[in-house]
C-alpha positions as CSV (number, residue, x, y, z in Angstrom):
1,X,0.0,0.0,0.0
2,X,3.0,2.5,0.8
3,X,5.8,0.7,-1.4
4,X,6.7,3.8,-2.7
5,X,6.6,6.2,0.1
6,X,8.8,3.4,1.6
7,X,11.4,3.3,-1.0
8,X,11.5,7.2,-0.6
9,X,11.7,7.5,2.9
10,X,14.8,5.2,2.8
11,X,16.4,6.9,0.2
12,X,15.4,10.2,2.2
13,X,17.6,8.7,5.0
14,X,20.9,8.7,3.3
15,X,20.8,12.4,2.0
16,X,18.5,14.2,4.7
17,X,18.6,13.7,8.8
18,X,15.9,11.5,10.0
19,X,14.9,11.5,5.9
20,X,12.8,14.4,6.7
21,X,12.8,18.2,6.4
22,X,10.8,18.7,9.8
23,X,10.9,16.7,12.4
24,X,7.3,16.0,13.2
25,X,6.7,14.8,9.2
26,X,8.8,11.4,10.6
27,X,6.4,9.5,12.0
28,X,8.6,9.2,15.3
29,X,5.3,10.0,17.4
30,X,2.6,7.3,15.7
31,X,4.8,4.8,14.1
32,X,5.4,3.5,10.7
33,X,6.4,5.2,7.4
34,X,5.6,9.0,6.5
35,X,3.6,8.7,3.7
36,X,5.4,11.1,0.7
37,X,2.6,12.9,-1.5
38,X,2.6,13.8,-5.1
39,X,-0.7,16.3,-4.9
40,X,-3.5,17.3,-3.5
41,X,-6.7,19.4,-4.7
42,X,-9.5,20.3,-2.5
43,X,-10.0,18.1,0.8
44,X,-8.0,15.4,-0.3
45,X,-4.4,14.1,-1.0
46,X,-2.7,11.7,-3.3
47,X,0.4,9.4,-2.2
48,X,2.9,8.2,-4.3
49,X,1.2,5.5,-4.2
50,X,-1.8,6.6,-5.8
51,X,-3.6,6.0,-2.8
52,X,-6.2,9.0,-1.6
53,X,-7.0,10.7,1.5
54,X,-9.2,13.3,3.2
55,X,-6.5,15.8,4.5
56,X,-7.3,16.8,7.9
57,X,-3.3,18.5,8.0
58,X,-3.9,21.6,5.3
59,X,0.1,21.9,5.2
60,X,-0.3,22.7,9.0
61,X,-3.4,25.2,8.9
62,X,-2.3,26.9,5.5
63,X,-4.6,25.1,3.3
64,X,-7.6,27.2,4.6
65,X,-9.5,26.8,1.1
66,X,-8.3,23.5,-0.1
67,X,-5.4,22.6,-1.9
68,X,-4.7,23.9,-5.6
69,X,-7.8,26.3,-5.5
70,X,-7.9,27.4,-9.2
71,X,-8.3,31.5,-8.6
72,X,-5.1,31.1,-6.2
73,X,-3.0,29.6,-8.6
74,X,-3.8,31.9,-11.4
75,X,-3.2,34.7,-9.6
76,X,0.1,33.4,-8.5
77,X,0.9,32.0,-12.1
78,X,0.4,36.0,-13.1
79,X,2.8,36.9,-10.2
80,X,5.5,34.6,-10.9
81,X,5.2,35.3,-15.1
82,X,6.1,38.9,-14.0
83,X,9.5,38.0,-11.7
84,X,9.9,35.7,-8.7
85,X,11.7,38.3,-6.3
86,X,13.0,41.2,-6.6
87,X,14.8,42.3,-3.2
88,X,12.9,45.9,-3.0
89,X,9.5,47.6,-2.4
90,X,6.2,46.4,-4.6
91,X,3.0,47.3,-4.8
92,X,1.7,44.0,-3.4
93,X,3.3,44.7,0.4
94,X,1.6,47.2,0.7
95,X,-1.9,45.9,-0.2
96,X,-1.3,43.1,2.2
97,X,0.1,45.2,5.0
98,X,-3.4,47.5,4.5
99,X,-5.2,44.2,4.3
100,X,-3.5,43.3,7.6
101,X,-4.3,46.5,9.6
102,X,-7.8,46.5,8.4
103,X,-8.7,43.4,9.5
104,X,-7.2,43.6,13.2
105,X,-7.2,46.7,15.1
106,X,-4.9,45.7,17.7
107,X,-2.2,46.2,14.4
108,X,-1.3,49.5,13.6
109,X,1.8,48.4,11.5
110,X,3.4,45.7,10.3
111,X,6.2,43.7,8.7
112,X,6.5,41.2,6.1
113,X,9.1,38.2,6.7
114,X,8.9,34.3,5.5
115,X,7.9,32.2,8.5
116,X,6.5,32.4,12.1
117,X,9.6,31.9,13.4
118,X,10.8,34.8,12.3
119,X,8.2,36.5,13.4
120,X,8.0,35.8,16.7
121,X,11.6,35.8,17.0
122,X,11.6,39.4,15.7
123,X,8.6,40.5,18.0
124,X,10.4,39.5,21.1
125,X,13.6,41.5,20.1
126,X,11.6,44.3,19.1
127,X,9.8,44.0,22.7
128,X,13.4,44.0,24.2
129,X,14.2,46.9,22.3
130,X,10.8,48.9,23.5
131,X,11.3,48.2,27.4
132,X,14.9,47.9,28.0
133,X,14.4,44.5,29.7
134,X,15.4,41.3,29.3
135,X,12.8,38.3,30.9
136,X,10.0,36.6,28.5
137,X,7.7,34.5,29.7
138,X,5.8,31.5,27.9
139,X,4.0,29.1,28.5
140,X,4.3,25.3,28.9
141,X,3.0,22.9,25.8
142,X,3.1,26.5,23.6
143,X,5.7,26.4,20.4
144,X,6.5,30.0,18.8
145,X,9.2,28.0,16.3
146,X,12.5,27.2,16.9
147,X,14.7,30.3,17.8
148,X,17.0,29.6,21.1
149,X,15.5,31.3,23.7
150,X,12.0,29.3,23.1
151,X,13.2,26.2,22.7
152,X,12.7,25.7,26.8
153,X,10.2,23.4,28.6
154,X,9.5,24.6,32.5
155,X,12.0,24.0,35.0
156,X,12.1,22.0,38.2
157,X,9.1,24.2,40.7
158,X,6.5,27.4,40.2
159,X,8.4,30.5,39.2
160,X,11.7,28.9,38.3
161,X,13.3,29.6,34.9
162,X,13.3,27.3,32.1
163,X,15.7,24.4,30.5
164,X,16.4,24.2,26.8
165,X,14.8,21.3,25.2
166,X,17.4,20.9,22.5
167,X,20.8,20.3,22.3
168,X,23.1,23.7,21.0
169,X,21.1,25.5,23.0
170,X,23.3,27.5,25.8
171,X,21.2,27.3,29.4
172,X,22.4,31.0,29.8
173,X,19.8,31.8,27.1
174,X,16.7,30.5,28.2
175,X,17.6,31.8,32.0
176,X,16.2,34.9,30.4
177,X,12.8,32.6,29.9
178,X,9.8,32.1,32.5
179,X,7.9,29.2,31.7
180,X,4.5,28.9,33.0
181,X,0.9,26.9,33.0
182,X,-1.3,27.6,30.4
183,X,-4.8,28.5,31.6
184,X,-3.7,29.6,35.7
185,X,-4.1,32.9,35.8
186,X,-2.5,32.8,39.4
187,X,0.6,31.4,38.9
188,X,0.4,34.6,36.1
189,X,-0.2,37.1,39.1
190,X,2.3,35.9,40.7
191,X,5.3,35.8,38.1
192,X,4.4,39.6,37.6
193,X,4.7,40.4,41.2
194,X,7.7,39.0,41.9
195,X,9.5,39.5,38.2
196,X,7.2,42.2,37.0
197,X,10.3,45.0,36.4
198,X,11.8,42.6,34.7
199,X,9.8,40.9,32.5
200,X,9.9,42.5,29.3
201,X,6.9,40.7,27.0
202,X,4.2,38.1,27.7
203,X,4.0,35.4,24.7
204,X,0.7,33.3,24.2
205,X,-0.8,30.9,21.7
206,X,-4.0,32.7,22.5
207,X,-5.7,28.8,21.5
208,X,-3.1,26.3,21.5
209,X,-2.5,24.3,18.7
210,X,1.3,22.8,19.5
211,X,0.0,21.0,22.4
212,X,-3.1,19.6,20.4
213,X,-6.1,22.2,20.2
214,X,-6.7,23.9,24.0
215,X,-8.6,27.0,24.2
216,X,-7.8,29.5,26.9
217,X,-10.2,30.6,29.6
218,X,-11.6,34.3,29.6
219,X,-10.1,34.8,32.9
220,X,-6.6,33.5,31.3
221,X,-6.6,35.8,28.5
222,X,-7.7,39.0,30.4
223,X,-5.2,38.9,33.4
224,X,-2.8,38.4,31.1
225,X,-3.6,41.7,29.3
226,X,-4.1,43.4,32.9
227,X,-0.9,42.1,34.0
228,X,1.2,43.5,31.3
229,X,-1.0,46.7,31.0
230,X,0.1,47.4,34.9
231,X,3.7,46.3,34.6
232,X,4.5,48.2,31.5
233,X,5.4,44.6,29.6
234,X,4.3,44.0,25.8
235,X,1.2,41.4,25.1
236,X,2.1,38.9,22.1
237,X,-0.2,37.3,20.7
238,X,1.1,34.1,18.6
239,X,-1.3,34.4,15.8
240,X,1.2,32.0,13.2
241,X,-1.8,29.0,13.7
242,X,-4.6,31.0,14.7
243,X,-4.7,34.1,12.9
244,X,-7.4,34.1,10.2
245,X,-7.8,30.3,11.2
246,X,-10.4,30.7,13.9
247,X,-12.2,34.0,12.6
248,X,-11.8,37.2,10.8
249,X,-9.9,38.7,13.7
250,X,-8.6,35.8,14.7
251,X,-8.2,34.4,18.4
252,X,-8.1,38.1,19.8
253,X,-11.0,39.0,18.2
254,X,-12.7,36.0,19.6
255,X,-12.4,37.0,23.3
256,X,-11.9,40.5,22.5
257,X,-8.2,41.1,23.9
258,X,-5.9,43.4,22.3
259,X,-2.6,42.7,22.5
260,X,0.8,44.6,21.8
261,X,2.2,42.6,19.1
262,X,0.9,40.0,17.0
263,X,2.5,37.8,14.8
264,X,1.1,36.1,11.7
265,X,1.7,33.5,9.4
266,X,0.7,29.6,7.7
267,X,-2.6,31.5,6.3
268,X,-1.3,34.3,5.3
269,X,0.9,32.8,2.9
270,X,-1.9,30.9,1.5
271,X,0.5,27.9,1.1
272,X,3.7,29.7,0.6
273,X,6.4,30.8,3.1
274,X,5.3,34.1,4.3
275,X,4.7,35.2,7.8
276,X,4.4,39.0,9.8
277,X,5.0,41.0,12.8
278,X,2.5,43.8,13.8
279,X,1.5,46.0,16.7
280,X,1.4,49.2,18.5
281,X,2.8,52.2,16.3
282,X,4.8,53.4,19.0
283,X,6.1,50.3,19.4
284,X,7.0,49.4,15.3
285,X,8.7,52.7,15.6
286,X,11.3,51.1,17.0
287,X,12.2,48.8,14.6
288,X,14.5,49.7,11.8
289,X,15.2,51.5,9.9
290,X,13.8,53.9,11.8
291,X,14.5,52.6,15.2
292,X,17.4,50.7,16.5
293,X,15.7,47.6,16.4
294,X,17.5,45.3,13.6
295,X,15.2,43.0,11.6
296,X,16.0,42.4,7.7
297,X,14.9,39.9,5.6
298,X,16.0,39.5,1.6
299,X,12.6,37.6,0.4
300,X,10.5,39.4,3.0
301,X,7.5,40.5,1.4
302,X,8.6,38.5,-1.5
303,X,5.5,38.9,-4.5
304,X,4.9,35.5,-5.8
305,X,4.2,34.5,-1.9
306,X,2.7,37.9,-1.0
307,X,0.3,37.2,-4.1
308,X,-0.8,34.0,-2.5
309,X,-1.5,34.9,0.7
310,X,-3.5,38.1,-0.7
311,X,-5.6,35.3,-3.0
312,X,-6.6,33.8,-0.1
313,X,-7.4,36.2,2.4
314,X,-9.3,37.9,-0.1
315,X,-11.8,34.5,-0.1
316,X,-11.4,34.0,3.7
317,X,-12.9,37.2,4.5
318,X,-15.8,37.4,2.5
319,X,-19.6,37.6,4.0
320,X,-20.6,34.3,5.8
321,X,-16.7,32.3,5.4
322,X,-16.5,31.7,8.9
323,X,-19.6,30.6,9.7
324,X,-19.9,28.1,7.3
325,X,-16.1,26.9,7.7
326,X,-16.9,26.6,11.6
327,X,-20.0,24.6,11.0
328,X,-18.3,22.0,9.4
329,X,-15.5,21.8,12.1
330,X,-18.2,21.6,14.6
331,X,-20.0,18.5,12.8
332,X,-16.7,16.7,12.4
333,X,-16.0,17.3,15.9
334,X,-19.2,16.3,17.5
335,X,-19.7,13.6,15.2
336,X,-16.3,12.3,15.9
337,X,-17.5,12.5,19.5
338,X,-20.9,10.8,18.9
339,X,-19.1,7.5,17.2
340,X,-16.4,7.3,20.1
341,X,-19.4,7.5,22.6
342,X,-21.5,4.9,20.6
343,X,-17.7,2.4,20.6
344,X,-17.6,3.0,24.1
345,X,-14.5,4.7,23.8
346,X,-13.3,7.4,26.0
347,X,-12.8,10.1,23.9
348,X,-13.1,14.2,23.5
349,X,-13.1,16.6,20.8
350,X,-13.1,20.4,20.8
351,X,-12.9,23.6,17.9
352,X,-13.3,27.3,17.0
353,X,-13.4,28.2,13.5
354,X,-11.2,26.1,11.6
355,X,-9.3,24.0,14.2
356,X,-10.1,21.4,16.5
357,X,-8.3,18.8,18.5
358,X,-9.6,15.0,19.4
359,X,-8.2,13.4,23.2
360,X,-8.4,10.0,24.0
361,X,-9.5,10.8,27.1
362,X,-13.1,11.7,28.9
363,X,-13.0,15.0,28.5
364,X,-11.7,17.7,26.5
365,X,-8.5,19.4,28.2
366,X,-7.9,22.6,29.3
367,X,-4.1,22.4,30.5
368,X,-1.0,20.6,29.2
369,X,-0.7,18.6,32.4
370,X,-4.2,17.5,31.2
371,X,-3.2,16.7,27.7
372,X,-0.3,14.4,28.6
373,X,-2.6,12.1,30.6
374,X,-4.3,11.4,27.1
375,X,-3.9,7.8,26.1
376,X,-1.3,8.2,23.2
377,X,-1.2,4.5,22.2
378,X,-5.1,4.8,21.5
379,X,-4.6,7.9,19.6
380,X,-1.9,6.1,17.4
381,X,-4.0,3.3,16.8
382,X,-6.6,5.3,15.7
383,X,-4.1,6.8,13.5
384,X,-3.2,4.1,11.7
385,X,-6.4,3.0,11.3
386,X,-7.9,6.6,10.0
387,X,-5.2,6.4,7.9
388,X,-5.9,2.8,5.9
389,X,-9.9,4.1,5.3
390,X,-8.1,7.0,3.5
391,X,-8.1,9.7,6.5
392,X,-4.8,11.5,6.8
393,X,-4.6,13.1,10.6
394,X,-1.7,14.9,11.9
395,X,1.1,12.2,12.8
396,X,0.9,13.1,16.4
397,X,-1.1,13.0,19.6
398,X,-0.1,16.7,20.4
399,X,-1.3,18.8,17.2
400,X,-4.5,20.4,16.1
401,X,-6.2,19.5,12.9
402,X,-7.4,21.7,10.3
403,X,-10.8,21.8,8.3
404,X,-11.1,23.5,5.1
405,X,-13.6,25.3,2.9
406,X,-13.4,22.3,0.6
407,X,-14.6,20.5,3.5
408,X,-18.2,19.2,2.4
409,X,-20.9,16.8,3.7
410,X,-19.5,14.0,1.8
411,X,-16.0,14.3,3.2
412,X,-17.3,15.2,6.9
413,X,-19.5,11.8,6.3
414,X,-16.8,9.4,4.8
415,X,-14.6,11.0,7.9
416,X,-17.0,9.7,10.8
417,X,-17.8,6.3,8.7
418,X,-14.3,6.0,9.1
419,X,-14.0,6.6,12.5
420,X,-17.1,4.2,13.1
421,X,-15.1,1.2,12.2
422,X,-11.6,2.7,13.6
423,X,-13.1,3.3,17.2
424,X,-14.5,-0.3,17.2
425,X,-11.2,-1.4,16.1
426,X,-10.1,0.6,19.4
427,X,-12.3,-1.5,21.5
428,X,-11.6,-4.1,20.3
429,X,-7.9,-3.9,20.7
């Protein structure tokens, strides 16, 4: 069924660590052989194999309209038949940067550059820069890509400063990092009174989608925004996942908090490496070149990717997008939910707009403590077996899954059928 995703994969090996290009594409989590994919249009994917799948992945969250939507690529054909980069200003940055500061209020300027990473990476400088300070606190089971001083899980008691979680990484880097619990507000109160001088910004997933899909409390979000309001420390909202993923104004405009910073990518980019940094204009003003805030990129804002993203968002935003997008994510959900219940399966499922997240536990969790008491083994079970009736879910207990617009009742249907016989195989097991 996989002979030649499994040739590839061992050829992969020879040439490329671990035979892939990120490390979650491996399989490590679930087992087995990544599957390598010629195409994909719509909801669905094709192997190399020629096998097909309902793609509950979308590249990550990217894919918010399907794959290979035929408008997108036409306007991105006309982009690339006029250049493929140029390494100055166009036209096109500017429309998306309007489209940007439209769309979320909280975003009085912003700046283009090609992945979240980036993007957050340059946001927490740039928040350096603006206060003067040094401390950035995060929270555990969060991801805001792979710079150094992220790369930290929490350390050994309440209110004590991180580890790195990777090798290369110097400890004298993430000392400058406060790792926290998602969703306690109190353990919040008290970082700020006892670091609250220090601590420079405040980075959130405002939903988490590195830790599978968790959704913060109202109480969460807003101390968080009181707490940095009162301590003079900037509010970062890691939009990369979320941003016009979950609504129009994405997770902040959900439970209307308005944070510093913002950062922005995976739909965006439609598809294509793009991501963006944005906030208060008193604080941009501190980037360069007019501020002494360095952040440079040569394919920032680069026009065949810019193009993309602009296609998209374009068709994201219209009248009524969200509504139906998150009607569909809600049946697949609760249906999911309804077939588990039925197997006698203990299982959970949550969502907002275009994510959601499925547990093998009772209920739906609301911390990462909580999430690592799912059972994993079901969940890779379930995997595999999703995966031989032709539905491809993230390779991982710990990540969110993605619906598209392409997304209809047929797909949503052959999804739970699927699951039907996959939850009994769970029981049975």
């Amino acid at each position: 069924m996989y002979e030649r995703s499994q040739q590839l994969f061992e050829a992969s090996q020879r040439v490329i660590p671990g035979g892939v290009n990120s490390p979650v594409r491996a399989f490590r989590a679930v087992g087995g052989t990544p599957i390598f994919f010629r195409e994909g249009k719509g909801a669905w994917l094709v192997d190399v194999d020629g096998n097909r799948y309902i793609d509950y992945v979308g590249s990550w969250g990217p894919a918010i309209l399907g794959h290979a939507h035929p408008e997108v690529l036409a306007e991105i054909a006309a982009a690339a038949s006029r250049g493929l980069s140029f390494g100055a200003p166009t036209e096109l940055e500017l429309e998306m940067a309007e489209l940007i500061t439209r769309s979320l209020p909280s975003i009085e300027q912003v700046r283009l550059v090609s992945s979240g990473t980036e993007a957050v990476m340059s946001a927490l400088r740039l928040a350096r820069g603006f206060t003067g300070r040094s401390l950035i606190v995060k929270f555990e089971g969060c991801y805001h890509g792979h710079s150094d001083f992220l790369l930290v899980k929490a350390g050994s008691g309440a209110l004590t400063f991180g580890n790195p979680t990777s090798a290369g990484v110097p400890p004298e880097l993430t000392s400058k990092t406060l790792v926290l619990d998602y969703n306690d507000p109190q353990q919040a109160e008290d970082a700020f009174r006892r670091y609250g001088a220090e601590i420079a910004a405040v980075v959130l997933e405002p939903v988490a989608g590195n830790m599978n899909f968790i959704r913060p409390s109202q109480d969460f979000v807003e101390t968080l925004r009181r707490l940095c309001t009162e301590h003079g420390a900037v509010l970062i909202f890691d939009e990369v996942m979320t941003g016009f993923r979950v609504g129009p104004q994405g997770a902040q405009g959900v439970f209307g908090i308005r944070p510093d910073l913002t950062t922005l990518g995976k739909v965006i980019g439609g598809g294509m490496p793009v991501g963006a940094f944005g906030g208060r204009r008193d604080i941009m003003a501190k980037l360069a070149p007019v501020g002494p805030v360095y952040q440079a990129g040569t394919l920032s804002g680069n026009p065949v990717a810019v193009t993309a993203g602009l296609a998209t968002l374009k068709r994201v935003l219209a009248p009524g997008f969200f509504e139906a997008l998150s009607a569909t994510t809600s049946a697949l959900a609760e249906g999911l939910v309804r077939e588990a219940g039925q197997a006698g399966v203990a299982f959970s499922a949550a969502s907002l707009g275009g994510m959601f997240g499925i547990f093998f536990r009772a209920t739906a969790p609301a911390t990462f403590a909580q999430v690592m008491e799912s059972d994993k083994e079901a969940f890779n079970r379930f995997f595999h077996a999703m995966l031989r009736r032709g539905v491809y879910l993230a390779p991982s207990a710990f990540e969110a899954g993605f619906v598209s617009a392409a997304h209809g009742t047929a797909e949503i249907e052959a999804t739970l059928a699927a699951a039907r016989e996959a939850f009994g195989e769970s029981r049975a097991a």
